[in-house]
N, C-alpha and C positions, 0 to 999 in steps of 0.2 A: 437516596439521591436518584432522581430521573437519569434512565440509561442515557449513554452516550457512546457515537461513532466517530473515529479519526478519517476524513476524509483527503485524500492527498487533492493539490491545485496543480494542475504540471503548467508554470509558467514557460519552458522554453520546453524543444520535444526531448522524446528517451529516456526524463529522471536528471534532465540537465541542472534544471533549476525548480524546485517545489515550493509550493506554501503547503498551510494545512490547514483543515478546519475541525475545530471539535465542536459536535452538534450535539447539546443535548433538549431533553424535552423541555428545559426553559432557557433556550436561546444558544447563541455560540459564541464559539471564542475563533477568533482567526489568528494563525500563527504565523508572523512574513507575509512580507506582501509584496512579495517579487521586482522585478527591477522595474524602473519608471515605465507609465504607463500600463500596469500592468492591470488594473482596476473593471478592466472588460473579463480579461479571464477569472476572475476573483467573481464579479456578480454573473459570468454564466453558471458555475459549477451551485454559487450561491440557489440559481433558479433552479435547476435540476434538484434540486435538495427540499423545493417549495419554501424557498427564503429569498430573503432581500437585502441588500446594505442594513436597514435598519435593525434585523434579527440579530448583529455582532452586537454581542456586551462589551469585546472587549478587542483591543488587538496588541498582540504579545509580538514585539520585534526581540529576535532572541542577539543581534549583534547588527553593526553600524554598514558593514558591506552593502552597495548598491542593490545586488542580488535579492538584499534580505529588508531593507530598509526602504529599498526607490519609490513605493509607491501610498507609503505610510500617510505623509503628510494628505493625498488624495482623496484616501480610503477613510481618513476620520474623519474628514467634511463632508464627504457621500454618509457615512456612517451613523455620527454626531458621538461614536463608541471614542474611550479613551486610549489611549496607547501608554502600554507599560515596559519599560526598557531597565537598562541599569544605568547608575549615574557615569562609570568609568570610560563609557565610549559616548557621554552628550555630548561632549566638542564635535565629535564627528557627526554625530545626529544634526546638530545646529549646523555643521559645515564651518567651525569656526576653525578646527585644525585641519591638515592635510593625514588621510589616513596612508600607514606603513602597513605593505604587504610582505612577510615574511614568505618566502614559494620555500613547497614543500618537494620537489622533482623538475622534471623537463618540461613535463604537463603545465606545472607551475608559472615556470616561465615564460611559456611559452603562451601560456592563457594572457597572463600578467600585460601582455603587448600587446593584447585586443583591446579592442573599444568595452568590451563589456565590463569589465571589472571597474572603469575609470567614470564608465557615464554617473553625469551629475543628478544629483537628485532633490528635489525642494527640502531644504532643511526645516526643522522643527524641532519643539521643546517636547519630549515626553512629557504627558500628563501626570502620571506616577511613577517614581524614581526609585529603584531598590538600591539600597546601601550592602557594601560589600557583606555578604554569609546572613545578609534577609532572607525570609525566607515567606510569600507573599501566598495565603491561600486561594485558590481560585473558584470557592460554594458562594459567596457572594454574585459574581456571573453568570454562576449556573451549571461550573465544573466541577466535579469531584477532584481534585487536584491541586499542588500547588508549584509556585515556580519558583526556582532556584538559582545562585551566583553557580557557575560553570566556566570558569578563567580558563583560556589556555589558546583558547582561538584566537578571539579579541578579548582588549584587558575586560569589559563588558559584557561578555558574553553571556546570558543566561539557559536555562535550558527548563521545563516541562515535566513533571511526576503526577502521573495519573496514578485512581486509585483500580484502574484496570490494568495496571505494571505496563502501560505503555509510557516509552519516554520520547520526548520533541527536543532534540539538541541541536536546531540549527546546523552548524559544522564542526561542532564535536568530531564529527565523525563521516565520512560519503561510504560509497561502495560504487562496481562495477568501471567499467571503462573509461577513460575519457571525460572522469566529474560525472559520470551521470550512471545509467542503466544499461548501454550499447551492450554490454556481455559482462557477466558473471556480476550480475545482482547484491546477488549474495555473500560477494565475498568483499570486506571490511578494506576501506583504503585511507590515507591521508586525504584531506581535503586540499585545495590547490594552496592554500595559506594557511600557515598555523604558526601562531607566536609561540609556543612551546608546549611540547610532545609530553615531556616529562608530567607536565599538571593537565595537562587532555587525559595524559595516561591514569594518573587518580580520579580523575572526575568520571571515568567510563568507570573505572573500576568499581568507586563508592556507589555509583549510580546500580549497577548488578549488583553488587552485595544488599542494598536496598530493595533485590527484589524486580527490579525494572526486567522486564525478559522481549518486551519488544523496542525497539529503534527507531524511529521515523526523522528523517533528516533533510538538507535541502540539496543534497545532490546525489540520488539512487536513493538505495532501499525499499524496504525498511529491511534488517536487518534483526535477525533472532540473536540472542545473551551471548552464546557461548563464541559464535563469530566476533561479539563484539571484546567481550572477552581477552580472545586470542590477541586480536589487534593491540589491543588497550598491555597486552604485557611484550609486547615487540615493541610499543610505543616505549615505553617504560626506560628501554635498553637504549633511547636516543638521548642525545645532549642538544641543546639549540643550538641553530647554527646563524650566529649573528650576522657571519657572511651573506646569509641570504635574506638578507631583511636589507630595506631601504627604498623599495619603490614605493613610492607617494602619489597619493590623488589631490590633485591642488586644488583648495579652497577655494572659492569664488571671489572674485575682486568687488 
């Protein structure tokens, strides 16, 4: 298989908000595609790379958040590349349901009542649907790799297995300060929303038993095994907290 590089997109600054591009020698895959409008930062990183919209084979939205999804529908028209999702979070892709933000801390909350997690984003039908524990190779676009059901963020949630042990789990997983990178990198955190910790906590797990020993994710990082690790068995020791579920992004009329 033609080698291949993870390149991060830093859509917002510090590691706030990331996409990622995996580049190999016959083409890329783009992972997220950051919140609405985001499609300038995606084809400059593209150009420094000596590529174009047209170079994505493929683009991988790993869950339905603004952050991760906003500029999906854009970026396959610029592209003409398909978009691959799971089938448990299309309503929100389409916009046909309102999405439930479970907050994870203060952080949570307190993000939760900005504009940014709410901003709307053109809906659309994924091209190709995974069914829940598919399991979707990715040598056909030109990755060594394949992508996988990763529940625990959103019910939808997918994530990324390289055959270089790196993995792309969306918000599986963040690290450092404040959602992003401002201080301590390195060190493994709750994302600002997570439906439950309990099956984050297996999914990180099964993911390093599998061998995965790097991280790349859309808020900080990336993050080496044993950090993740660590987190993934504190995560383990939590119960959901239904209490903090209930804020909604409303549907479009």
């Amino acid at each position: 298989m033609a080698n291949q590089e993870i390149i991060q997109i830093p859509i917002l600054p510090f590691n706030m908000v990331n996409a990622h591009l995996i580049k190999s020698d016959d083409g890329c895959i783009l992972v997220d595609t950051g919140i609405p409008g985001s499609e300038r930062k995606v084809e400059r990183v593209l150009h420094r790379q000596g590529l174009s919209f047209k170079d994505i084979n493929l683009i991988v939205v790993t869950h339905a958040h603004t952050d991760h999804a906003g500029s999906a529908a854009r970026i396959r028209e610029l592209s003409g590349a398909p978009i691959l999702a799971h089938k448990d979070d299309t309503d929100y892709y389409s916009r046909k349901v309102a999405m439930t933000y479970c907050t994870t801390s203060w952080v949570g909350k307190l993000f939760v009542k900005t504009p940014v997690p709410h901003e709307p984003y053109v809906g659309f039908a994924p091209d190709l649907l995974m069914e829940y524990a598919e399991t979707i190779s990715l040598k056909d676009f030109g990755v060594d790799g394949f992508v996988r059901h990763t529940a625990g963020h959103t019910p939808g949630s997918i994530g990324i297995e390289l055959a270089s042990q790196d993995a792309l789990v969306g918000d599986l997983i963040a690290s450092g300060i404040l959602i992003g990178g401002i201080a301590f990198n390195g060190r493994a955190i709750r994302p600002p929303f997570e439906d439950d910790p309990q099956i984050v906590a297996r999914e990180l797990e099964r993911l390093v038993s599998s061998g995965a020993k790097r991280f790349h994710m859309g808020h900080g990082g990336p993050l080496e095994a044993p950090e993740v690790l660590r987190h993934a068995k504190a995560l383990a020791k939590l119960h959901r907290d239904h209490s903090a579920c209930g804020q909604h992004v409303s549907a479009p009329q």
